[in-house]
C-alpha positions as CSV (number, residue, x, y, z in Angstrom):
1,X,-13.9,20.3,19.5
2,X,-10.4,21.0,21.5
3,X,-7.8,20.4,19.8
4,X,-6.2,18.0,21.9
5,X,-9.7,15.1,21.7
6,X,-8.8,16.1,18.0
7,X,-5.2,15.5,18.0
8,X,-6.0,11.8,20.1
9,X,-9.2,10.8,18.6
10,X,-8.7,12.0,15.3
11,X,-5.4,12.5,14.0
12,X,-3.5,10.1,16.2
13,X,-6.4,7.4,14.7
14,X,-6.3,7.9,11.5
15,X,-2.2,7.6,11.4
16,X,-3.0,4.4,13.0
17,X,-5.2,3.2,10.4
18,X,-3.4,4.1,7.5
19,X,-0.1,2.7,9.2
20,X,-1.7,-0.2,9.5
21,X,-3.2,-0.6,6.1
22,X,-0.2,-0.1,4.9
23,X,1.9,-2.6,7.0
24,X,-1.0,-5.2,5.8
25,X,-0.6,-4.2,2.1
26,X,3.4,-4.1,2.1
27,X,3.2,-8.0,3.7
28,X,1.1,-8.9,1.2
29,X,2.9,-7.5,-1.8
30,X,5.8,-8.7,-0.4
31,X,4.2,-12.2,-0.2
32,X,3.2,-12.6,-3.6
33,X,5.9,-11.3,-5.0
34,X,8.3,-13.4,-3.1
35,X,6.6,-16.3,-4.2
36,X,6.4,-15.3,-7.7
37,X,10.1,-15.1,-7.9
38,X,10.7,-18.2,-5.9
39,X,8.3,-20.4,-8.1
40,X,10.2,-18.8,-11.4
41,X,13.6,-20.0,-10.1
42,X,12.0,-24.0,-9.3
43,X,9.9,-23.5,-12.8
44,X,13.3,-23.0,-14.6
45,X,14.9,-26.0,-12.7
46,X,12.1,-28.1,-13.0
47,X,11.8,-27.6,-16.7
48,X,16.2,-28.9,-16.6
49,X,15.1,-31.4,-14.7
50,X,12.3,-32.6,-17.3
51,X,15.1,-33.4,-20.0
52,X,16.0,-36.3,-17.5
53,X,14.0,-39.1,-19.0
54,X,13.4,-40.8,-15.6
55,X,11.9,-38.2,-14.1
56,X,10.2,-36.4,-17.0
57,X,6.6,-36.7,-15.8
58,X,7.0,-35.5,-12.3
59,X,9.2,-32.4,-13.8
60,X,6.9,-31.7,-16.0
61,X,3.8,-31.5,-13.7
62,X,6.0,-29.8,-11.2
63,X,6.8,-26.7,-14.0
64,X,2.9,-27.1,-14.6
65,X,2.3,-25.9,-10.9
66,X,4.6,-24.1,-10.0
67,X,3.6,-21.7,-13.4
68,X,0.6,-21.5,-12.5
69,X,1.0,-20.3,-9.2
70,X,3.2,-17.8,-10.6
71,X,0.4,-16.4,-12.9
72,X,-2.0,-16.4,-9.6
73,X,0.3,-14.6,-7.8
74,X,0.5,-12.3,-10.8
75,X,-3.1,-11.9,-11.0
76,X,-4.2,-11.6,-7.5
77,X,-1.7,-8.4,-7.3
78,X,-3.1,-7.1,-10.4
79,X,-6.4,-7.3,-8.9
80,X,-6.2,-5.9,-5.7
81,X,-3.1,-4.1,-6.3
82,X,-1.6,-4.3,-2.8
83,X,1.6,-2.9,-4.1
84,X,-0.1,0.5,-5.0
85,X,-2.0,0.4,-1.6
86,X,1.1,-0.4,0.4
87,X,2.3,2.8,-1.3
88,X,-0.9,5.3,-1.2
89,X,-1.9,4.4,2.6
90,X,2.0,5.1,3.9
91,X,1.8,8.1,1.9
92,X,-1.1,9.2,3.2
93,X,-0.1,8.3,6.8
94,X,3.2,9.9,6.4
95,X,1.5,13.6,5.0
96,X,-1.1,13.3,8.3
97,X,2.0,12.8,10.5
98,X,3.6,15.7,8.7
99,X,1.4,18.0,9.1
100,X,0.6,16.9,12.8
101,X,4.9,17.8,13.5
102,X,4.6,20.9,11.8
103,X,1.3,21.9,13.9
104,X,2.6,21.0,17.1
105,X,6.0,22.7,16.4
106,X,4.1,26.0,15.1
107,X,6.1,26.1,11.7
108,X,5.6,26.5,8.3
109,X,1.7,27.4,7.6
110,X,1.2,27.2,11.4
111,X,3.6,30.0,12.6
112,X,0.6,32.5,13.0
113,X,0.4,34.2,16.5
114,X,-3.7,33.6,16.5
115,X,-3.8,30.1,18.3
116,X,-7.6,29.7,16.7
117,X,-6.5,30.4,13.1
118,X,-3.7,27.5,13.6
119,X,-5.9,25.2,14.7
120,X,-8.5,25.9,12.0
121,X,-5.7,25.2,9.3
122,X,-4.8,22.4,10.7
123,X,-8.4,20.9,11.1
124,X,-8.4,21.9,7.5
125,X,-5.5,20.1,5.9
126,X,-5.9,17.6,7.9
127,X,-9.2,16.3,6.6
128,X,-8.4,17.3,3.1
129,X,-5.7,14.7,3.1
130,X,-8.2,12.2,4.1
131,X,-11.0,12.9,2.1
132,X,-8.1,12.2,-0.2
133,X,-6.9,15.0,-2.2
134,X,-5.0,12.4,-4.3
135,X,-7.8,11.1,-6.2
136,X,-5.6,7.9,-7.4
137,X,-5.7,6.7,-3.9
138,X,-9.4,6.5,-3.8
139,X,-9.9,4.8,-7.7
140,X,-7.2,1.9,-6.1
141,X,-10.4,1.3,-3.0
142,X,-13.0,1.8,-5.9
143,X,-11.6,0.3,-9.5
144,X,-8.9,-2.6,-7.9
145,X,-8.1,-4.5,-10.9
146,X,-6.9,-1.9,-13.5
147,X,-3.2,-0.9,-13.3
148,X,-2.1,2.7,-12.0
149,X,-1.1,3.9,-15.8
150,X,-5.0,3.4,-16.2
151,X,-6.3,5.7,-13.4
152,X,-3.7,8.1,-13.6
């Protein structure tokens, strides 16, 4: 294959899909998280606002809610842990377009004079970073649910 279809249809691809995975994963972490913290600030003031004995019963079922979508929030993240995504798929994307500067500036591993042995290294690295050399990334697509400590 030249390397060029490779660079375009290959390289330049994949940076967009792992971009984009982790642009999807980081709004989502972001989302749940953000409405984690602001449901824990109106639990705390709805809980205050229990002790008024007028408005007791709404208060109350108010906390009741607003707790539990905190723990759902909580959970769903802990389940499909879009935090450690968001983290593995930029990392991933930001090593491919690494690699990809460093080609196409001939530097580092890719300073050799022989154009074909550059372009074989680079073929190389390439698709060992996504087969995915970092095993953690792949137990996060094939074990969601169990926190990083666990894999690791």
């Amino acid at each position: 294959m030249d390397i060029e279809i490779y660079l375009t249809e290959r390289v330049d691809d994949q940076i967009k899909y792992f971009d984009s995975n982790a642009i999807r994963n980081q709004k989502m972490y972001r989302w749940l998280k953000g409405t984690a913290i602001f449901c824990n600030i109106f639990t705390t003031l709805t809980i205050a606002l229990a002790l008024i004995p007028n408005i007791r019963v709404p208060m109350s079922i108010a906390a009741l809610i607003l707790s539990m979508i905190v723990l759902a929030t909580y959970q769903i993240e802990e389940f499909y842990n879009f935090g450690a995504k968001w983290e593995k798929f930029r990392l991933v994307a930001e090593r491919i377009k690494s690699e990809k500067c460093l080609f196409l500036n001939g530097v580092g591993t890719y300073s050799s004079n022989d154009t074909d042995e550059r372009k074989y290294v680079f073929v190389e690295k390439i698709e060992g970073i996504i087969q995915g050399t970092d095993m953690s990334y792949f137990s996060l697509m094939i074990e969601p649910g169990k926190g990083i400590e666990k894999r690791l």
